[in-house]
C-alpha positions in Angstrom: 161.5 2.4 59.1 161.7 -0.9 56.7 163.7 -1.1 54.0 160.2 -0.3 52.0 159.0 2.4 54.0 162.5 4.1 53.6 162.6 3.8 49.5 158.8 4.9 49.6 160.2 8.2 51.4 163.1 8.6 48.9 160.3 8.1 46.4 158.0 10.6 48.1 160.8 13.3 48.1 162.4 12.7 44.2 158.5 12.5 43.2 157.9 15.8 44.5 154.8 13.7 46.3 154.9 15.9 49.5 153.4 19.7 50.0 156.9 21.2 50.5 158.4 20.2 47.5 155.1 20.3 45.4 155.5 21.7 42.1 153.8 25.3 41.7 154.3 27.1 38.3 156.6 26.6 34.9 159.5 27.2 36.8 159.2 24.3 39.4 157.7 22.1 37.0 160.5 22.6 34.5 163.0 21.7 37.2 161.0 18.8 38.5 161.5 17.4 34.8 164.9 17.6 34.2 165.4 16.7 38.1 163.5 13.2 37.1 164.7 13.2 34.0 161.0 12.1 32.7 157.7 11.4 33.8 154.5 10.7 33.5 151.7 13.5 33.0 148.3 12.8 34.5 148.7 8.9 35.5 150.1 8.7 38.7 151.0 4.9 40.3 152.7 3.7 37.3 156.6 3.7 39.0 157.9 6.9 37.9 157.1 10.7 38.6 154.1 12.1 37.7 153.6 15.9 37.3 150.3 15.8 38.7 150.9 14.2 41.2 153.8 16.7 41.8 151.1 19.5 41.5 149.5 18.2 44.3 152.2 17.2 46.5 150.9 13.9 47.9 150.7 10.0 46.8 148.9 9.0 43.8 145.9 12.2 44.6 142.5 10.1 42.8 140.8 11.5 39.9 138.2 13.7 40.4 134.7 13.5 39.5 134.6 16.5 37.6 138.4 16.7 36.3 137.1 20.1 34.3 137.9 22.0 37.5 140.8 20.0 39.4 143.7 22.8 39.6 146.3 20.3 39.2 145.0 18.9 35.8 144.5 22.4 34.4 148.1 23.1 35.6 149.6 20.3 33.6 147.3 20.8 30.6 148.6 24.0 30.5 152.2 23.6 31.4 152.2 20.7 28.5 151.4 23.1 25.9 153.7 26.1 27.5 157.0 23.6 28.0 156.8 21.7 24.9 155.7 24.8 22.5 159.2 26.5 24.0 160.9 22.8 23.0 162.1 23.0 26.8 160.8 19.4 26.9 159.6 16.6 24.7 156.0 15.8 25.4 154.2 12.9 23.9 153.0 9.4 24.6 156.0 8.2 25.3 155.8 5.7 28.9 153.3 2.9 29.1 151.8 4.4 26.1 150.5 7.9 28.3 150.9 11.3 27.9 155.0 12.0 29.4 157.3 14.4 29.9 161.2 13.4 28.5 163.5 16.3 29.4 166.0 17.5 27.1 169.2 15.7 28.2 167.3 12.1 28.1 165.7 13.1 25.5 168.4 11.1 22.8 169.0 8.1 24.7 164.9 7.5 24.3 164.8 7.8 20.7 168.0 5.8 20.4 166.1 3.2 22.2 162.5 4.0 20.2 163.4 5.1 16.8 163.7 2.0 14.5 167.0 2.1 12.2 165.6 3.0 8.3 162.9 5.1 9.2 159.3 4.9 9.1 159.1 3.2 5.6 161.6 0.8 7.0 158.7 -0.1 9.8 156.3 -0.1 7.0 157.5 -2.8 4.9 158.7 -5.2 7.5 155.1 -5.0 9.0 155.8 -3.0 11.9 154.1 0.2 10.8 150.3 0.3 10.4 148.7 1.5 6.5 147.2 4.8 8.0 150.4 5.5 10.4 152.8 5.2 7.1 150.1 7.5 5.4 150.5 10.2 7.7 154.0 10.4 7.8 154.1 10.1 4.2 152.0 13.5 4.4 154.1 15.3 7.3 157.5 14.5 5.4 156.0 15.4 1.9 154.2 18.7 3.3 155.6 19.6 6.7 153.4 20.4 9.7 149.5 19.8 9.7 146.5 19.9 11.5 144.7 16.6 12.7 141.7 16.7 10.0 144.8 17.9 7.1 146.6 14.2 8.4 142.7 12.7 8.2 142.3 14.2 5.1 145.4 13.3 3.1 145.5 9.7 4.3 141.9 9.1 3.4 140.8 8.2 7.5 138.6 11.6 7.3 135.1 9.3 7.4 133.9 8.4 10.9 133.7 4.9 10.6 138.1 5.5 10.3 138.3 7.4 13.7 139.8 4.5 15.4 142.0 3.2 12.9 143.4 7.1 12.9 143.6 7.6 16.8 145.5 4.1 16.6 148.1 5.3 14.1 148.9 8.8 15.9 149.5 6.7 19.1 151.6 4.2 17.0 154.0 7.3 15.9 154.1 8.6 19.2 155.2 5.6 20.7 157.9 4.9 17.9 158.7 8.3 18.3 158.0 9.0 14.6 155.3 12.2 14.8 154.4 14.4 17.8 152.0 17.0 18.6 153.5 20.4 18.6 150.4 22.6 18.9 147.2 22.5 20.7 144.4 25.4 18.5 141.3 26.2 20.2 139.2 27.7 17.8 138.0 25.1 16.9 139.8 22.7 18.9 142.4 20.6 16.9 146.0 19.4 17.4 149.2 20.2 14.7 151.3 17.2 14.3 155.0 17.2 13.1 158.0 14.7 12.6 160.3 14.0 15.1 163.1 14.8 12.2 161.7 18.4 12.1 160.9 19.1 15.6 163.7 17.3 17.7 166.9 17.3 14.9 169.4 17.8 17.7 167.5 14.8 20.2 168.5 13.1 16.6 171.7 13.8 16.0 172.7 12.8 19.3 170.4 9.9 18.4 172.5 8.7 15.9 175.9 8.9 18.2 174.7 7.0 20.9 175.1 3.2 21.3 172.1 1.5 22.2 173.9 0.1 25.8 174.9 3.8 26.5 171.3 4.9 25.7 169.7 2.4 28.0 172.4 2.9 30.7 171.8 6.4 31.2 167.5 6.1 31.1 168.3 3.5 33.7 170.4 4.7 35.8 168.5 7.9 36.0 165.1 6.2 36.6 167.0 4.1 39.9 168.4 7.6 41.2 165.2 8.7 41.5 162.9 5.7 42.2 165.1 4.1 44.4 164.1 0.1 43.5 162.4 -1.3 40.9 162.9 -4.8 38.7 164.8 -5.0 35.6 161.5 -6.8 34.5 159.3 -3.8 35.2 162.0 -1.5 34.1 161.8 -2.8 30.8 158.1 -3.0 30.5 157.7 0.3 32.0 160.5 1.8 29.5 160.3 0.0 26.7 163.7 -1.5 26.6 164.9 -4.6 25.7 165.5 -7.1 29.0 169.2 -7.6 27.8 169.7 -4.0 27.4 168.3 -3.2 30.7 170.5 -5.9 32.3 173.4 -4.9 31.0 172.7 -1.4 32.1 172.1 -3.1 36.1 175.4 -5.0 35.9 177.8 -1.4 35.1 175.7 0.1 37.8 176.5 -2.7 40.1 179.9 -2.7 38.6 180.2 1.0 39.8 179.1 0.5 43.3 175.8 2.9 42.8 173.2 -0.5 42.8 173.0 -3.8 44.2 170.9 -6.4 41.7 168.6 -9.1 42.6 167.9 -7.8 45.8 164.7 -9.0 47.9 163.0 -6.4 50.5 160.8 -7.5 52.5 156.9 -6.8 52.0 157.6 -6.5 48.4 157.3 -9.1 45.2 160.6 -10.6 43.6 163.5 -9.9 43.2 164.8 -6.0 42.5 167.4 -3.2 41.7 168.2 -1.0 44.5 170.4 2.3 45.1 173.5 0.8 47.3 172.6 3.2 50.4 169.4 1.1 50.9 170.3 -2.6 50.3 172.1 -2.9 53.5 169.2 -2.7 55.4 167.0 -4.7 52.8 
């Protein structure tokens, strides 16, 4: 095999992306997770694990036409509600701005690397924090745990006209790891949002410890073990860590005889990352 062909299989097994290894209730999926140490939920082909994709045990399965009755969407919609309700994972939009899975021992190195120093209000008054995201969290730390239409209620975005501004802002906090869903109610359908403060306070504490080179070093080095390659560029894109941070992370690893750095294989773009057992043959 070429040096591609051989991280594509190391891919294929560490992705669970093969029927034998294919992830089949809360049990395998829970190990999957803190095997990978995060990953993706529904989107497959973004570069790291995907739990549907695990589900179905092959390579980036397509969408179906009627995703209502796909068995490996249902399992993940369920399991996302079952793992994070027992705080066995974090689950929120968290990679490339999808729905992800963080397991618990990543879990502070990411909000080391996502959580702003100062806080929300922080964010808010050096213009980094939208009007309607502030006003929600102003409402979850004032009042605790609410319901979706509570959050619209409270920060005045209940009128339809304000649905987008309000979608907008709960992605925002997800992404800055400020707010989270922690329950899914179906009758009628509506989420319960929380702050990361309340919901995660160990994640935080560790948080709070952590350096912000130590943080990134261990999300990188986990995501090389198990994706094999990949370029510090994309890593950082992908991650949401800053370049230098990610480089510095690539040099230890090099440093410690586990990588080798601006590496090219052939068939693929640039310049990459890759685990030391495969860039002999790259």
């Amino acid at each position: 095999m070429t040096t591609l062909q051989c991280l594509e299989a190391h891919r294929d097994y560490y992705f669970r992306r093969t029927r034998s290894r294919r992830v089949t209730n809360e049990k395998t999926a829970l190990a999957f997770i803190n095997e990978v140490g995060f990953c993706a939920g529904f989107t497959a082909g973004l570069g790291v694990p995907c739990l549907r994709e695990a589900i179905v045990g092959a390579r980036e399965p397509a969408l179906p036409e009627h995703i209502q009755h796909d068995h490996a969407i249902g399992m993940t919609w369920r399991l996302k509600d079952e793992l994070a309700a027992k705080r066995l994972v974090y689950y929120g939009k968290a990679i490339a701005g999808r729905p992800s899975f963080i397991a618990r021992d990543l879990l502070g190195a990411f909000l080391r690397l996502r959580v702003a120093p100062g806080g929300y209000r922080r964010l808010y008054t050096n213009g980094m924090l939208s009007h309607c995201a502030k006003l929600v969290m102003d409402a979850l730390v004032k009042r605790g745990a609410a319901e979706t239409r509570a959050l619209k209620l409270t920060s005045g975005y209940a009128q339809p006209k304000s649905r987008a501004a309000f979608d907008r802002a709960m992605k925002e906090l997800q992404e800055k790891f400020l707010a989270l869903k922690v329950e899914e109610r179906y009758e009628p359908f509506t989420y319960v949002w929380d702050t990361m403060d309340h919901r995660w306070p160990d994640a935080m504490r560790e948080a709070r410890e952590l350096s912000a080179r130590e943080a990134a070093y261990r999300v990188v080095r986990r995501y090389l073990e198990v994706a094999g390659f990949g370029s510090e560029k994309s890593v950082a894109r992908l991650l949401a860590i800053p370049p230098s941070l990610v480089a510095s992370a690539t040099h230890r690893l090099e440093r410690e005889r586990r990588i080798k750095r601006a590496t090219r294989i052939e068939s693929y773009p640039g310049e990459v990352s890759l685990l030391l057992k495969y860039a002999e043959s790259a």
